[in-house]
C-alpha positions in Angstrom: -13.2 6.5 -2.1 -9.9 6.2 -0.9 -10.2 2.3 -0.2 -11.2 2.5 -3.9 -8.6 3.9 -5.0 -5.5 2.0 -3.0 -7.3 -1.1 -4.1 -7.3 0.2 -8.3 -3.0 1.1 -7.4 -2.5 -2.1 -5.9 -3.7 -4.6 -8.3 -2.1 -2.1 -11.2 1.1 -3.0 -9.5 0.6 -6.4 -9.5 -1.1 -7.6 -12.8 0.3 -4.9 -15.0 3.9 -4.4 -14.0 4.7 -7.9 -14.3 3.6 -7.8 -18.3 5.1 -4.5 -18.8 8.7 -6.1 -17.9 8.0 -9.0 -20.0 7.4 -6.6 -23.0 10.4 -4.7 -22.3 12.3 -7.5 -21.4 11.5 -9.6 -23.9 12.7 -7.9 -27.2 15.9 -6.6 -25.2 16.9 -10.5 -25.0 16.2 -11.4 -28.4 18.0 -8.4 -30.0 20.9 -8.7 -28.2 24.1 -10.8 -28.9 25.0 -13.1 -26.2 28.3 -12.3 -26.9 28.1 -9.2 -24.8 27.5 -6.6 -27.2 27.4 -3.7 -24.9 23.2 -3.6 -25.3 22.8 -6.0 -22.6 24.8 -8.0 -19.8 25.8 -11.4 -20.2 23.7 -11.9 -16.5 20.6 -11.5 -18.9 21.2 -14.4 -21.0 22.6 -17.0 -18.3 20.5 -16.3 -15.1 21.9 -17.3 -11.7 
């Protein structure tokens, strides 16, 4: 059961996290102005 149960957690963590950040992060880039509005850093918009 609690095999079961790690093994549900785990693969939560890594095929639903990953598209939960895209729809967060998603719209947060597209609303905000590159011109550093205040809603989002200017690191979001030109990545390292």
């Amino acid at each position: 059961m609690a095999i079961g149960a790690f093994g549900t957690a785990y693969m939560f963590a890594v095929l639903v996290e990953p598209l939960a950040n895209l729809v967060v992060l998603a719209p947060a880039k597209t609303l905000s102005a590159p011109n550093g509005s205040g809603f989002a850093t200017r690191r979001l918009h030109n990545a390292a």
